[in-house]
Structure formats: C-alpha cells, structure tokens
N, C-alpha and C positions, 0 to 999 in steps of 0.2 A: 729644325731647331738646332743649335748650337749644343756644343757635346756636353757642354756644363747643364746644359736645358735637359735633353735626353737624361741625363747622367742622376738629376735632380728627379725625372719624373717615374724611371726603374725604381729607383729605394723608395720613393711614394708609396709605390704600389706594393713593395717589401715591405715595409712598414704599416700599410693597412691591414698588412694580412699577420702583423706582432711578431717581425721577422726582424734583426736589426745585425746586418750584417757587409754594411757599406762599398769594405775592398771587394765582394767578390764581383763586382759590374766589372773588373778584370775581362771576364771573358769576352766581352764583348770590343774589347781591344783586343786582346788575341786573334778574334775571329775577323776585324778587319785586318790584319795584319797577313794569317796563315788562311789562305782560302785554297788550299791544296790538302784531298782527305788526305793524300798519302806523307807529306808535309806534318798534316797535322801528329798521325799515326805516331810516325818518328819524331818527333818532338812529347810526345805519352811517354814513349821507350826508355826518351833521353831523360824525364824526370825519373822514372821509374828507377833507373839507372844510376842518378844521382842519390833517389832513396836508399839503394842497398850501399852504396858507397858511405853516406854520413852513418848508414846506422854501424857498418861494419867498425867504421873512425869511431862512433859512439859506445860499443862495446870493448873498444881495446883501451878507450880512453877509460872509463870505468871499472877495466879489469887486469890493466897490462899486462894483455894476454896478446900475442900476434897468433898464435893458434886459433881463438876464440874470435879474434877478429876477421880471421879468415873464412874459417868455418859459417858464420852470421854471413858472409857476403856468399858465401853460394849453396845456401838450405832456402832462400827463396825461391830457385826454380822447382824444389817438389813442393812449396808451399801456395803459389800465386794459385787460383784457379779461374777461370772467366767463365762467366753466367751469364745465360739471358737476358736476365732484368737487371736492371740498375749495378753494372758491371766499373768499377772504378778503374779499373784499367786499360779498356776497352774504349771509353768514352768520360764526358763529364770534365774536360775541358780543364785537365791538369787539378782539380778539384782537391781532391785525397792525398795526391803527392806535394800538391803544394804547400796542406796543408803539415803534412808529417816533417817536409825541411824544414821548416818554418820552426818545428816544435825542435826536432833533432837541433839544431843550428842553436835554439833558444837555450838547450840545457849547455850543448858543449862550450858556449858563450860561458855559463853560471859555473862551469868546470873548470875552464882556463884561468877566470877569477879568483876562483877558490885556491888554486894550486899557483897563481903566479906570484913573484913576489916583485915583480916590476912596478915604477912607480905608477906608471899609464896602465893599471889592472883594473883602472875605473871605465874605462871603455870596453873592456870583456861584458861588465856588469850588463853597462848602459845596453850596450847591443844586444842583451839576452831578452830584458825588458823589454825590447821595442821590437824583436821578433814575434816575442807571444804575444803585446799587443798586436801586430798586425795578423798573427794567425787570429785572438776573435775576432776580429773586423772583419773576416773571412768566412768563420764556420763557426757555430757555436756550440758544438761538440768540446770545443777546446778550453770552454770555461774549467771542466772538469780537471785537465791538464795542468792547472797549479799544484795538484797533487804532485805530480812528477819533478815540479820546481821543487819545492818542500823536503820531497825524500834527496834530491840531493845535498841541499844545503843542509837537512840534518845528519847526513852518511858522511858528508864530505869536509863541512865546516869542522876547523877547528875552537871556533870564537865560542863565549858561554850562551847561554840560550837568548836572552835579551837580544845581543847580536844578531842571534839569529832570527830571532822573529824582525828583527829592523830590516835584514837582509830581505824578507819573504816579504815583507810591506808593499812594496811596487806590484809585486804581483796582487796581491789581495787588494788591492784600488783598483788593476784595470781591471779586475772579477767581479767586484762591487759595482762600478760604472755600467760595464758591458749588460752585467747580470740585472741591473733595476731598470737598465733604459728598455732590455728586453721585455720585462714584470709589465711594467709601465705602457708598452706598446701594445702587449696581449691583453692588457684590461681594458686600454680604450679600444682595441678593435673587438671586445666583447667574448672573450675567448679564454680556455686556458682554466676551464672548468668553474667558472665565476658565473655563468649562465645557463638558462635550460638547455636551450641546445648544447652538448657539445660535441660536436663534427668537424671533422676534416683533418687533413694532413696536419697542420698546425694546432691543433688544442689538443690538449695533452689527457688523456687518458687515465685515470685514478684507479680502474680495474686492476686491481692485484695480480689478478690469472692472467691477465689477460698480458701486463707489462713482464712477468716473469716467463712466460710461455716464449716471447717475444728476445728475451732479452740471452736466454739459452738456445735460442735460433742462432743468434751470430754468434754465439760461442761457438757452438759446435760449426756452423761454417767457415771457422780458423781454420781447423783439421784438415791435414790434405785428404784427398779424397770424397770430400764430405756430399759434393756438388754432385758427383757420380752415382754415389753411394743412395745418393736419397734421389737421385732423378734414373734409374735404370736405364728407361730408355735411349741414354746416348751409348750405350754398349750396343744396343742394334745399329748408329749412325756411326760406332768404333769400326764395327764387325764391314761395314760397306766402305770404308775407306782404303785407298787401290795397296798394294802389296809392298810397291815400290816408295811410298810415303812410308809404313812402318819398318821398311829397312834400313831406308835412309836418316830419316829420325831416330832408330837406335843407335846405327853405327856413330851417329854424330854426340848423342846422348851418352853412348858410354866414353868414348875419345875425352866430351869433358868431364866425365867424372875419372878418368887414367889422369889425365892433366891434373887434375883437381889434388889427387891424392898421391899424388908422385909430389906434389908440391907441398902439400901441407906435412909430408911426411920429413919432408926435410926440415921443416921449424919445430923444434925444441918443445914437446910435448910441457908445457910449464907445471909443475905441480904450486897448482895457488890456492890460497886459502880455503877453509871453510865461509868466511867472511865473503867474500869473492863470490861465492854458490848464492851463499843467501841475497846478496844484494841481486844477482840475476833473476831468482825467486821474486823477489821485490820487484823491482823492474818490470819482468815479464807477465808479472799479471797484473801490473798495472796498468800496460801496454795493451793487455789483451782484455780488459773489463772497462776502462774508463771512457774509450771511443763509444760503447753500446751504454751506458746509462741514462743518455735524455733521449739518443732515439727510438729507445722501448718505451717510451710514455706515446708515442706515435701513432692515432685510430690506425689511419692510413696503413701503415706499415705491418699491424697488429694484422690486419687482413693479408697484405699482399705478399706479405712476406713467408714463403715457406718454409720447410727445414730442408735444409744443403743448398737453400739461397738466402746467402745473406745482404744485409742491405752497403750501403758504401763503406762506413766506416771498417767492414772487416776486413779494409786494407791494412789497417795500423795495426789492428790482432794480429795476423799472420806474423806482424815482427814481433805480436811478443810472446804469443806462441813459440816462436822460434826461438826467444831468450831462455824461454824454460826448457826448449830442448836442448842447449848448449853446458848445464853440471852433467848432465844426464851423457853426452856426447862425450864428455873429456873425461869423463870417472870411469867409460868403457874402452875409452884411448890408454889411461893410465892404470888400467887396473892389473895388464898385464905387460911381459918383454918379451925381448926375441921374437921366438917364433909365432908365438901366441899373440904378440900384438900385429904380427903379420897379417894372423887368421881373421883377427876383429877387424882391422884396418880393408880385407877382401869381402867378410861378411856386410863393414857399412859401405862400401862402394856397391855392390850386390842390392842392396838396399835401396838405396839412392837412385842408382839408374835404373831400377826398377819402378819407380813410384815414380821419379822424374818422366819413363818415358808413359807410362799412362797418364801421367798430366799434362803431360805434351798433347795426346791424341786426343784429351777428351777437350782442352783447350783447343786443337783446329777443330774437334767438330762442329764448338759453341760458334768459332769464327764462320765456320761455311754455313752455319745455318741462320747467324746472322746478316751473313750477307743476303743469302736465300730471300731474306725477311724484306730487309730494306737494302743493301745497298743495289742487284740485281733491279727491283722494281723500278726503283727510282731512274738509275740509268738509262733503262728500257723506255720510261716515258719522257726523260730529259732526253734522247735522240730522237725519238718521234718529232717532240715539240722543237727541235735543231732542223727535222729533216722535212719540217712546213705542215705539219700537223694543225696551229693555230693559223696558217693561211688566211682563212676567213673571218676569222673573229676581228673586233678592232675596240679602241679603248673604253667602249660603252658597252662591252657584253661581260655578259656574268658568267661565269666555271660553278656546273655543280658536280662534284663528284660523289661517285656511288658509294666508296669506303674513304674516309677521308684519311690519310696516311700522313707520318708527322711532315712531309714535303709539300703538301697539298694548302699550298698558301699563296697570296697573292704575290707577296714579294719572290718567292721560288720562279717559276712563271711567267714574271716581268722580267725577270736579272738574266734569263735564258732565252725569252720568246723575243722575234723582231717587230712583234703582233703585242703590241699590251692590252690587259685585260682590267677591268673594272674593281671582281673581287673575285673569291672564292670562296663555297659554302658546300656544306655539304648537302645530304637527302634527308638525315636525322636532325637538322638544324637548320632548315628551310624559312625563308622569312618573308623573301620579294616574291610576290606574281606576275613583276610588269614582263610583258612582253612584247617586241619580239628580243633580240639578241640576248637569248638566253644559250648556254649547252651544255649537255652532260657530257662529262668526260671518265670513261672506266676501260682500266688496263689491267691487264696479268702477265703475272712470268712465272711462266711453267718451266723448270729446267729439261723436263723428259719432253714438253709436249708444245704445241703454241702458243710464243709470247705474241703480245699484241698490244695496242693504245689504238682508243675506238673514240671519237668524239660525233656529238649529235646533235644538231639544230632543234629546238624542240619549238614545237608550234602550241601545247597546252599542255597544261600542271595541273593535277589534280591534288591538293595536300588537306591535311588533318594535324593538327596540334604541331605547327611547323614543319610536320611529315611528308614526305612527300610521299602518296600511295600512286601515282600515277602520271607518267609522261608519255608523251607523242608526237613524233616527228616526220617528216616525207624521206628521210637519208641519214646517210652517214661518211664520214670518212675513217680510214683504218690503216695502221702502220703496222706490216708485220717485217721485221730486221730482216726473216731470213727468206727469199724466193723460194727453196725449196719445198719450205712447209707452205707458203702461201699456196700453193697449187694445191693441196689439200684441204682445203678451210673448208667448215661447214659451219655455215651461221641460219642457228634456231632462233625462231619468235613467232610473235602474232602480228597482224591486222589489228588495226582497232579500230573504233569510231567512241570517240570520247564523247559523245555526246546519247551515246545509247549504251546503259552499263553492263557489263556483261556482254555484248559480243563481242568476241574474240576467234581470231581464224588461222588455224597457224600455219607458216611459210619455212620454207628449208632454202637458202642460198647458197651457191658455191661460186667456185674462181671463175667462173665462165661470165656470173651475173657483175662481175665487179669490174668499174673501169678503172684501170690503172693512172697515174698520172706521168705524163712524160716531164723533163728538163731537156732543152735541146736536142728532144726527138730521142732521149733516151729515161727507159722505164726505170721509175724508181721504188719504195718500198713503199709509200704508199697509195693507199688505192680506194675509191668512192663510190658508193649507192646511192641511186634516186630515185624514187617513185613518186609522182605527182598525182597518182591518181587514187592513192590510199594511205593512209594513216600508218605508221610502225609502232607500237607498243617497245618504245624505248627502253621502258624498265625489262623487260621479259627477254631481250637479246639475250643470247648466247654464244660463244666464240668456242668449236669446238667442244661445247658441253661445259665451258666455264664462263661463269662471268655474271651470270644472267639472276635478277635482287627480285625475282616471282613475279609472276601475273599484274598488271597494274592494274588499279579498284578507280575509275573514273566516278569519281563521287567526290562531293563537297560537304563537310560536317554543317549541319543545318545550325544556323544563328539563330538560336532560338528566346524570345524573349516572354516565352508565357510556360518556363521550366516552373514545375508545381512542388514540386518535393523544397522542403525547408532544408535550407544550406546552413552552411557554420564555417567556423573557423579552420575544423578539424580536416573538411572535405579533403581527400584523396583524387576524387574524378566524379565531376555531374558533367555528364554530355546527353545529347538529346540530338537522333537522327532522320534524316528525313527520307530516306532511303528503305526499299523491301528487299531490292538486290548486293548482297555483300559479296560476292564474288568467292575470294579465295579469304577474303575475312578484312577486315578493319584493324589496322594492327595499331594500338596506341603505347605510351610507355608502362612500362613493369609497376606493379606497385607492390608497395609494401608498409604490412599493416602490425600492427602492434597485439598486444592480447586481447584488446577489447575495441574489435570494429562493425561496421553494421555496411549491409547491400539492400540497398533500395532499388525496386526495377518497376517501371510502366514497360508491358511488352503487349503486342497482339498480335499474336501468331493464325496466320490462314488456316485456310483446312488443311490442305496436303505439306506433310512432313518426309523427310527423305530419314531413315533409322539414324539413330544417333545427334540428329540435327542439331546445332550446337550454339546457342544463345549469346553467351558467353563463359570467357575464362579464361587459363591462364596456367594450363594444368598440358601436359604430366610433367614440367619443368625438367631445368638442365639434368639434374642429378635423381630424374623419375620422382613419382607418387609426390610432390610437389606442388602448392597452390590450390586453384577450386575451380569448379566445371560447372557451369547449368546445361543440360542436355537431354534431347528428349530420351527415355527409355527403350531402347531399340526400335522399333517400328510400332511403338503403340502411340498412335497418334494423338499430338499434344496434350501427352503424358512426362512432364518432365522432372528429370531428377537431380537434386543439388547434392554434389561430392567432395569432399576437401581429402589432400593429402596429408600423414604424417609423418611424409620421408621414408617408411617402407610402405604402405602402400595406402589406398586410397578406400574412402569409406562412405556410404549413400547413409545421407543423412534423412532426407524427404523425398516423396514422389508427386508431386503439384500436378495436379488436371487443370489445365488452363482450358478457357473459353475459347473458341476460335471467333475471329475476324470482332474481338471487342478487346477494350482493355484492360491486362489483370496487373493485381497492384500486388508485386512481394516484398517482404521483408525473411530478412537473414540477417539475425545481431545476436553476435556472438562477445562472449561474455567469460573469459579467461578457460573456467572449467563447463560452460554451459551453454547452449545454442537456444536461442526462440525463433521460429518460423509465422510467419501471418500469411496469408492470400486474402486479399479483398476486403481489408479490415478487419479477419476472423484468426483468432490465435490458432494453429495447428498442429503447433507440437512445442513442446518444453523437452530438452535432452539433453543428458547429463555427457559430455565428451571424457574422453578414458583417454584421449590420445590428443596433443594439439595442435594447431594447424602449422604446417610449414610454407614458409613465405615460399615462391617461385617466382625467379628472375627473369620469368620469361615476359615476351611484350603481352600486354593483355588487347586479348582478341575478342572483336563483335561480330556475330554473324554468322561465323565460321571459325573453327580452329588451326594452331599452324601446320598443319598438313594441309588443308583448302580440298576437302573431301567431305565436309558436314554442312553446307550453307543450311540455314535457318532462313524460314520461308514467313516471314511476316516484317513486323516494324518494333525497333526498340526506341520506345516515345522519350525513353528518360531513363537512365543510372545512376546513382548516387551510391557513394564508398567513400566511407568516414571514418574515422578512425575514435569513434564514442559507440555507446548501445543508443539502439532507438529503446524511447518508452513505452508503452501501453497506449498513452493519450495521446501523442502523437502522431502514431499506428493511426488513429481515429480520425487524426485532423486530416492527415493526407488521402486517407483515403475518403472523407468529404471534400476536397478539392478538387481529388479528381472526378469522383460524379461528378459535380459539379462545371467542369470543365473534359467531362467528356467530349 
C-alpha cells in the first residue's frame, strides 16, 4: 500500500479503539529512517537534551534569572530516573520529549508576543497556536496544557480581560475540536463509560479510589529517588555492580557538579521578587499535575502501574517538580554571605553528587537489566537466525514460538533471515494444524550459564482452546555462540509416541550425540540431532535445565455435540473431555468470576485414586490460598473435597462421595455471602461464607494440578462455570438429562 494507504489505515485503527491523535504515525517515519539501536539511543538523548535547554530558556525567560535558568538546566540529572516499564526516556520513540518542545516552544512563542513590541509580533502568536495544535494531534495529555497558556497570558498580559480572553480563544477552539472529536470517537467505539462493559486501556475509569490512588502514583514518582525507594531490590543489582564503574561514575559525577558550581557561583545570585517565587509555584505544579490527570482515569494503568513506577507522562513532572525546587534553591543561595554562603553552596554540591551519583547506578542497573530482558535475547537469536539457523525452513513454513517476546514476528525474521517464513505464532495463541512445515523455535540467554536458539521440525500438535498442550518431532537444530560451553551441553527430555498418552521415556544428550555443521570443512556454532526411529517430546526439552514449557499432554479436546448441561450467555468455560489419561494436567485459560458464579460438573471417576487426586482447579494461585480445588480427600477413595481460597488461606467447604465408574452430577453456586452444593439432583448443603472467594490467575487445570503430581483417574464428561447461580429447578432439569443420556 502507498504511505497515504498505510498512513490512513493506523489512525483507523486509533480511532476504533476512541483514540484521536493523527501526528503521532510520526514514528513510523522515524523508524524507517533511524534503523540503527544505537542511532536511535542518541537521537532520545539529543531530545532529551533539547528538553533541558528550552526549559532552562523557559525559566529565565519567565523569571530573568540566569542563576535560576542555570540551576533548572542541571537539577535534571538527580531528577530523570529509568524504569522498567513504560520508561520515557529509555524508549517510546521521542514520544514525551516531543511532546514537552512542542509545549515549551508553544508558551515561549506566547512570551515573546506578549513582551514584543515589533510590528511582525503576530507571528510569535501564530507559532504558539500551531505548536500546541500539533502537540494534541500527538498526545492527548496536552488538552489539559491550555491551562499553562491561560496562566501566562494572565501573569504576563498587559491588555484588560476581554483582550485576554480573545488572546486564549485559539487555544480554547483547538481544545474544543480535539476534545469532541475525541468524545465523539469513544462513544462510537462503545467506550468511555457509556456501556456495561468498561475495560481496557482506553475507557476511562469513574472509580474514585481508584483514579486518585493512581494519580498520587506519578506524583510521587516525580521524586528523585522514588524508583529505588519503592522497588529495593535494585540495591541488591547496585551492591553487584563492579567497583571500577562506582569509581568512575563518581569521580566524573562530582567533576560536573565542581564545574557546575564553580560556574553558577560566578553569576550574580539575583534577588528577585516575591512575584517571581509564586509564579514558579504556579508553573511548577502545574507542570507536575496536569500531564497525570486523564491518564489516572486509565483501567489499564490503575493496575499496572505501581508506586516508584510511573507511567510516561512523569517525564514533564520531573520539570515541574524541579520548578518548585528552584524558590526553595535560591532563598538557601540568598539567605546567607561570605563564608556561610560558601558552606551552603559545599553543602548543595554535597547534595547533588550524592543523589545524582545513586541515580546514576540505579539508572545502569534499570539499563543492564533491560538489556538482560530484551536487547541480549534478541541478538542471541538474531545471530542464530544470520548463522543459518532457518537453513531449512522455506516460505511456506510456520515459526511457533514457546514465549513469544515483543521480536517474535513475522516481519523480524524476514528483514533478517535468507529463509522467509510464512508466519509467526505463538503456543498460547495456536490456530493452524496443517502439517508438515511447521517449527518450534525457543531460545535463552543466560549471562552466567548457556545461551542457545533451538529450532524443531514438528511432525504432530496436540492443542486445546488454540493451546498447544503437545508437540513432537524426529530432531533438532541448535546454535550455541560459544564452543566452549557447547562441549558441556546436556539436553533433557522424553520419547514419546503421540499416539499413546501418557508414555513418556526420558533421554539425556550430550555434545558427543550432536552433529555439528561444517562451512568449508570448518565447524561452526551450530549443530543438529536426529532420530528417526523415535518420536522427541518437543515441549519437554531442555537446554542445560532451561527452556523446557512441561511434559506434553497428547490429547485432543473432544468436539462434542451431545454437552447436556444448559448454557447462557454468562458461560465462563463448558468443555467436555474425552480422555481418562490427563498426564501432568490439561491446562486451559485463568478464569475469572464475579460474586455470584456457579460449577457444574459430569465426572466419573474409577476405582483406584492416587491421595489428593485432583479433578480440577486452579488453586493455590500466584500470590497463595487463591482460587478453588475439587480434590479427593487424601487417600480416601473417591471421597472428594471442594476448597475455595480467601487470599490467606483456604477453606473445605464439602466432602462429596462419588460413585465409581458412573456419572455424578455437581453443583457449586455460589451466591455473594452463601454457597449451595447438590450431588445427583439432591441439595447437600446450604452455607453461610464468612470470607469470599479470591479470583486466582492461575491457568485452570483438568486432571491434574500445576505441579503434575495429582492425575485424576477417571473422565470429566462435562464443566460448566458461569458467572449466574443455578436454580433449584434447574439442578432438576439437568440432572434428568443426564439419566436420561447416561
């Protein structure tokens, strides 16, 4: 498609989702332009760089201060801090800084205006107007930013009010425009609190608690420090950082604060108004409140967001955080002489290169563990896939990868490989079964131990709910960069025969079993296994004791078209299996249920039970005593007991004696403060709950639990989890159905 095509079909899809923000497809002309990381890096810097320079220009212009304008351009290295997540300095493709020149540039435009008396002072105006239009057409953060127009034309203007509100007009149109075509978008895409649903990143949030929780998160991750502060653990990744890096980072760190303060001490501490303070007052909290007011209506963010991470916008705080520290800076400059301003001037240097150089350390460690994350991995498999890794593939094979990582795409793969491929998918979002020229591809990088990129031919797939629970292939090939470790490799797995579930035989390989591959008679990095006379349990590899996604479950979810239990709209999960052998367990997706849901189960369990044997659930969840358990009662054979967590611990609600080798029908509908249990059409128990249930995010498991140490020895004919109570009559109809359809 033509770039006007493309260009047309991004904002589409920004716009479906009640987003209206047209310039920022910017990036994607950047990115064909700068295809170099380290390119890109220093071109972040270079804005960054340009930030502290207008805003230094935007405080002296404000305060004709050259002390204060000084001071403003070098308090941002104890303030910048880089975070894990969503780091605006870090990444996000000039984003933040684009947008703060844009706004800086906007007002010193409305500044120069104000204070010129040239006839051509109508072009200061114009160019302020058409900065802050093009910053919202970028970010819509910036609607709020007419404020910042307003207080200067009211601080600054001489004209009487009328004037001034004519003067604020331009801006109050493109607010009006921006702001309804936005309204406008989020009601036809259904969003924006206008319907039952409201989810996602884009629809906004009316929780009270929940947006003020949210919204004193990026306050306080202004604060220098704050990242540190609230995440400990990088004072363990400070404490490992080599000797000769904290030496050198200080010496150079206090050098510029000598520099720093050898210079500022030469310009003329100014004594400026009271007027002057309070305007920076003004200013600086407006600076540091107005970027976080629409993105605390954020579900999204309301979640992901912790405290000492904040989210992008707390780039533009930090400057105005910084404005409010700058009365506070110059009232301890001026408040004494001599010798005494000597002592203050040693104490904030002291100061300075003390916070500056632990923001330094805790900023590399963010860097080396980012890279850790993605940039290391990525490289790892981008030489594989350079050093003929894709060899064999050709443009009709499909890539599944075991963790899909933000590189793990088709166009990555192509733009690198000599080998094009078809597509890429992952194992959680499985879709095709054609086969043959399928392969799994999974890599690690371990800094202390073997990295590696392992691709696999697969000859069968076993999936569930686009899952894939099972692959198997005759071979593999495998890149490890370094000869040295490869002489060490010990690759774990099983045998399999997918065609009989549950046998599984497990195999140990070393460097003796692998054959290398030559170039011109010389060995390279990587190197290949075959077996033709046995099956490998693909999923269950392991490289050195990593890598390996459990045991594979050869089984197919039975299609079944005689499910008996009565469905709705509400349903969470009806599946129905045809299988007695669950292996290490049936893993399907996490659910999650409201106050008032209900479990329906056809099960028929054999005679012999192994203690604890585990039906299903979904329990003890990430964060322990989490979610709900059907399980037999230790070795009292099928004798099973339903458990729910309340986030400290877990609580036996029933003890069910099922039938063996027949089918028992239960019910569990739970009822805000109250529980009903039936077996076989017969009410069991009425129970009053003191504690209520906590969702667990964990996959919910059939057969077996996620440890794969409980299989369940019989057949789960049918479960149903909805998110309503069952009724009374109900209860009755289904379980005439199922007699009936015994």
């Amino acid at each position: 498609m033509s770039v006007f095509e493309f260009y047309a079909s991004i904002n589409q899809s920004w716009m479906s989702e009640g987003r209206f923000f047209p310039l920022a497809f910017y990036m994607y002309f950047l990115f064909y332009i700068i295809k170099s990381v380290i390119v890109y890096k220093i071109s972040i810097l270079l804005m960054v760089l340009l930030n502290i320079t207008l805003f230094s220009f935007f405080i002296k212009t404000i305060t004709r201060s050259t002390f204060l304008g000084l001071t403003a351009m070098y308090l941002p290295a104890c303030f910048f801090q880089f975070r894990i997540p969503h780091d605006p300095i870090l990444g996000f493709h000039w984003l933040l800084e684009l947008v703060f020149s844009l706004t800086l540039l906007s007002l010193i435009s409305l500044l120069f205006y104000l204070r010129s008396t040239k006839n051509n002072k109508i072009y200061y105006y114009s160019m302020s107007v058409a900065f802050y239009l093009i910053s919202t057409l970028i970010y819509e953060i910036t609607y709020l930013f007419i404020i910042l127009h307003l207080l200067i034309i009211f601080l600054y203007s001489k004209e009487n009010l009328q004037k001034k509100i004519k003067l604020l007009l331009p801006y109050v149109v493109v607010v009006l425009v921006m702001g309804i075509t936005s309204l406008v978008l989020r009601i036809n895409a259904g969003i924006g609190g206008l319907n039952e649903l409201n989810e996602g990143a884009y629809n906004p949030s009316f929780v009270v608690k929940d947006y003020i929780v949210l919204f004193f998160k990026q306050i306080i991750a202004a604060f220098p420090l704050s990242y540190i502060s609230f995440n400990p653990s990088s004072l363990v990744y400070i404490q490992s950082i080599h000797s000769t890096k904290f030496i050198i980072s200080g010496l150079l760190i206090i050098l510029l604060n000598l520099l720093f303060n050898k210079f500022v001490m030469t310009v003329k501490s100014e004594q400026v108004s009271r007027e002057v303070n309070k305007v920076l007052i003004v200013f600086g909290s407006a600076f540091l409140i107005l970027p976080n007011l629409l993105v605390s209506f954020s579900p999204k963010y309301q979640t992901e967001v912790n405290w000492g991470n904040g989210y992008l916008p707390v780039y533009i705080s930090y400057f105005g955080l910084i404005m409010l520290c700058l009365p506070l800076i110059l009232r301890m400059f001026n408040s004494f002489n001599g010798k005494l301003n000597r002592g203050v001037s040693i104490i904030f240097f002291l100061m300075c290169s003390t916070l500056g150089s632990i923001n330094y350390l805790n900023n590399s460690v963010v860097v080396d563990e980012l890279n850790r994350t993605y940039l290391y991995p990525r490289e790892l498999v981008l030489d594989a896939v350079k050093n003929g890794l894709f060899s064999e593939i050709n443009s009709s094979s499909k890539l599944i990868v075991g963790k899909a990582n933000l590189w793990d795409t088709t166009a990555f793969y192509n733009l690198y490989s000599p080998n094009k491929i078809m597509s890429v998918t992952s194992m959680d979002s499985y879709t095709n079964q054609a086969l043959p020229d399928q392969y799994f591809l999974n890599y690690g990088y371990y800094e202390n131990g073997l990295s590696y990129a392992m691709i696999s031919s697969l000859d069968y797939i076993s999936t569930i709910d686009n899952k894939i629970h099972g692959m198997s292939g005759s071979g593999f090939q495998i890149y490890i960069p370094k000869e040295e470790q490869a002489k060490g490799i010990v690759i774990d797995g099983y045998w399999a025969d997918p065609t009989i579930p549950g046998s599984l035989e497990p195999f140990r390989l070393t460097f003796d079993d692998l054959q290398p591959h030559l170039v011109n008679g010389l060995a390279t990095s990587l190197y290949s296994y075959t077996n033709n006379k046995k099956e490998i349990d693909i999923k269950s590899v392991s490289v050195n004791g990593s890598g390996s996604f459990g045991i594979s479950t050869f089984i197919n979810e039975k299609d079944r078209q005689d499910l008996v239990l009565i469905s709705s709209k509400l349903d969470i999960l009806h599946k129905g299996f045809e299988t007695s052998s669950y292996g290490t367990g049936i893993a399907l997706d996490s659910v999650s249920l409201l106050s008032k849901f209900s479990i329906e189960l056809l099960v028929e369990p054999f005679e012999e039970q192994i203690p604890y044997a585990h039906i299903f659930g979904n329990h003890p969840g990430y964060n322990q005593s989490e979610g709900f358990v059907l399980q037999q009662k230790k070795d009292e054979k099928n004798t099973f007991t339903f458990s729910y967590g309340n986030g400290e611990k877990f609580i036996d609600l029933v003890d069910l004696d099922l039938l063996p080798n027949e089918i028992n029908y239960i019910v569990i509908s739970f009822d805000v403060d109250k529980v009903t249990i039936y077996l076989n059409g017969s009410l069991m128990n009425n129970i009053v709950l003191k504690d209520h249930y906590k969702n667990s995010s964990m996959p919910f498991y059939i057969g077996n639990w996620i440890q794969g140490d409980r299989p369940f020895n019989g057949v789960v004919n049918e479960l149903l989890i909805t998110n309503r109570n069952i009724a009374n009559e109900e209860v009755l109809l289904n379980w005439k159905n199922v007699s009936q359809n015994k």
